[in-house]
C-alpha positions, 0 to 999 in steps of 0.5 A: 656851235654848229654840227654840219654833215655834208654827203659824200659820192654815194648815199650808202654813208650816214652820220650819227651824233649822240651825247652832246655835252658842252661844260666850263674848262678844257677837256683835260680838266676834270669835271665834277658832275655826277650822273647815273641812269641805273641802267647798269645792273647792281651798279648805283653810282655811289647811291645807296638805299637805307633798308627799313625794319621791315625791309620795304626799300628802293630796288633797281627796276626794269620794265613796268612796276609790274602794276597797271597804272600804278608808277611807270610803265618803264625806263625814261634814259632808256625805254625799253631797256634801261633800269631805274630805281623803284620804291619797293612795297614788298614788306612795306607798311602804310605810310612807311618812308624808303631812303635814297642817298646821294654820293657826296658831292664837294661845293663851294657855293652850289649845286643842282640836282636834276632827276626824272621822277613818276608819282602814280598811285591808286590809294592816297598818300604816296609821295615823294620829297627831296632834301639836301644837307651838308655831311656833318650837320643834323638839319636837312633843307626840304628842297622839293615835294612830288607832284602825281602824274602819269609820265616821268616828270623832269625836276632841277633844284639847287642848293646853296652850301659850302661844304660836302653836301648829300642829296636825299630822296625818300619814297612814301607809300600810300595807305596801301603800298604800291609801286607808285614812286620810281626815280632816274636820271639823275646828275648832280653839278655845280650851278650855272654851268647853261650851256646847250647839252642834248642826248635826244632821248626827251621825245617832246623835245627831241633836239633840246634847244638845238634847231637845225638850218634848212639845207639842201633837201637834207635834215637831221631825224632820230634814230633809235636802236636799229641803224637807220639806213642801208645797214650801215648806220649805228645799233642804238645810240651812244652807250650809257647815253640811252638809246636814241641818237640823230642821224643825217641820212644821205639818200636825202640829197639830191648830189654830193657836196650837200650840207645841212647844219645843226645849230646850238643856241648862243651862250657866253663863256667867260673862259674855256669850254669843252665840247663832248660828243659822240659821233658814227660815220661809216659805210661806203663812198668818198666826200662824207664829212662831219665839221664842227664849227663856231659862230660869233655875232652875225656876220662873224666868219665861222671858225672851224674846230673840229672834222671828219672826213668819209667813213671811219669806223663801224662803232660809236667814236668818243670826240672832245674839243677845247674851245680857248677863251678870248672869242667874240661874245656870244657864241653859237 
């Protein structure tokens, strides 16, 4: 798959791409995949916490811990201004165990769970585990065990059950309780589902596995909160999506007509896909365009799936395509 962006008459309009997603089945078809960054305030996504005797728990959390070198030093989906989930110790005893559950989540054979996670702590014995269990059923499957470290730790485990089956994070405190364990983003899906997704909000790897072409003296860069560029660019990225974004800035090209692309890795597809994303295109001037296109084994012409052509609207657009089965394998 390749986004290209090609400048208009003027370079007083930009284009703006958030919330790459690419999943199995047509975009009228409902998919199940549950995700929750917990940057909504008091809204969980059907998770919920199992308050302890004494009260110590798992909060809502935005900022810092509120200790120096104890848990995160803030949101990972949403730095700045996103909320994640604290292990809570206030009231909370040494050694004491805080419950995180999971919404219930149907399968057929398996699932991945996938979720950022900080384990930084100052005394000993703060840990953080993972388990998973079919509803129903008193064994529970220890499915991943914390390691510490300073930043937000990307972690993805599946479990293979056929049944309704519930995630279970739990939070250790040490022998002095400190906010060392904070969990977020986290997505729940069935298994296998490798197709390119991005919402550039990993800063070691800004575009995932998507690279972009050399093109005319353009390129794609990141953007963050602010529009990039004349006024005209996107306030922060797409919603719920966190708050980075790329951005094809015009004033890059020498002259209307220029193009640069950016291309996901190849993946096969068995069937029909949907592609998701979100996109800003607004400000002044004729030519803009924004294309969605499908490559297949080299020398295969492109085929066109989805454009834009010059300014739109002054707020983020929702976009899903249906790419029909029966392409050439692989494709890109």
């Amino acid at each position: 798959l390749m986004f290209e962006g090609t400048r208009g008459s003027t370079a007083y309009l930009d284009i703006a791409l958030d919330a790459l997603s690419i999943r199995r089945g047509s975009c009228n078809r409902v998919c199940m995949m549950q995700t929750c960054s917990f940057d909504i305030p008091n809204d969980l996504c059907d998770w919920t916490w199992i308050p302890t005797a004494s009260g110590a728990k798992w909060t809502q959390k935005k900022g810092s811990s509120g200790k120096p070198g104890v848990g995160p030093d803030g949101d990972f989906s949403s730095p700045g201004s996103g909320h994640y989930m604290l292990l809570d110790p206030k009231n909370a005893r040494p050694g004491q165990k805080a419950v995180l559950l999971s919404p219930v989540s149907p399968s057929s054979g398996c699932l991945s769970f996938s979720f950022h996670y900080v384990l930084r702590g100052q005394s000993p014995g703060a840990a953080l585990h993972v388990y998973a269990s079919v509803l129903g059923s008193i064994r529970k499957h220890t499915l991943f065990s914390g390691q510490p470290g300073p930043n937000w730790q990307a972690v993805s485990v599946n479990y293979t059950a056929v049944g309704r089956i519930q995630f279970t994070v739990v939070g250790v405190f040490g022998k002095t309780p400190e906010p060392a364990v904070a969990v977020d983003a986290t997505s729940i899906a069935p298994c296998g589902e490798g197709f390119p997704q991005c919402d550039f909000e990993d800063n070691a790897h800004p575009f995932c596995d998507w690279v972009q072409t050399s093109g005319d003296g353009g390129h794609w860069a990141v953007g963050h909160k602010n529009g990039p560029v004349h006024g005209m660019g996107p306030v922060g990225g797409f919603p719920n999506a966190g708050s980075h974004y790329i951005y094809l800035e015009a004033d890059e090209f020498s002259h209307a007509g220029q193009s640069v692309r950016l291309v996901s890795r190849p993946f096969c597809a068995p069937g029909d896909i949907c592609v998701e994303f979100a996109y800003h295109m607004y400000g002044l001037g004729e030519g803009t365009m924004l294309e969605l296109l499908l490559g297949s084994p080299a020398g295969s012409p492109l085929i066109p799936l989805w454009k834009r052509l010059g300014s739109q609207r002054p707020y983020w657009q929702n976009a899903s395509v249906t790419i029909p089965s029966g392409h050439q394998q692989p494709m890109q």
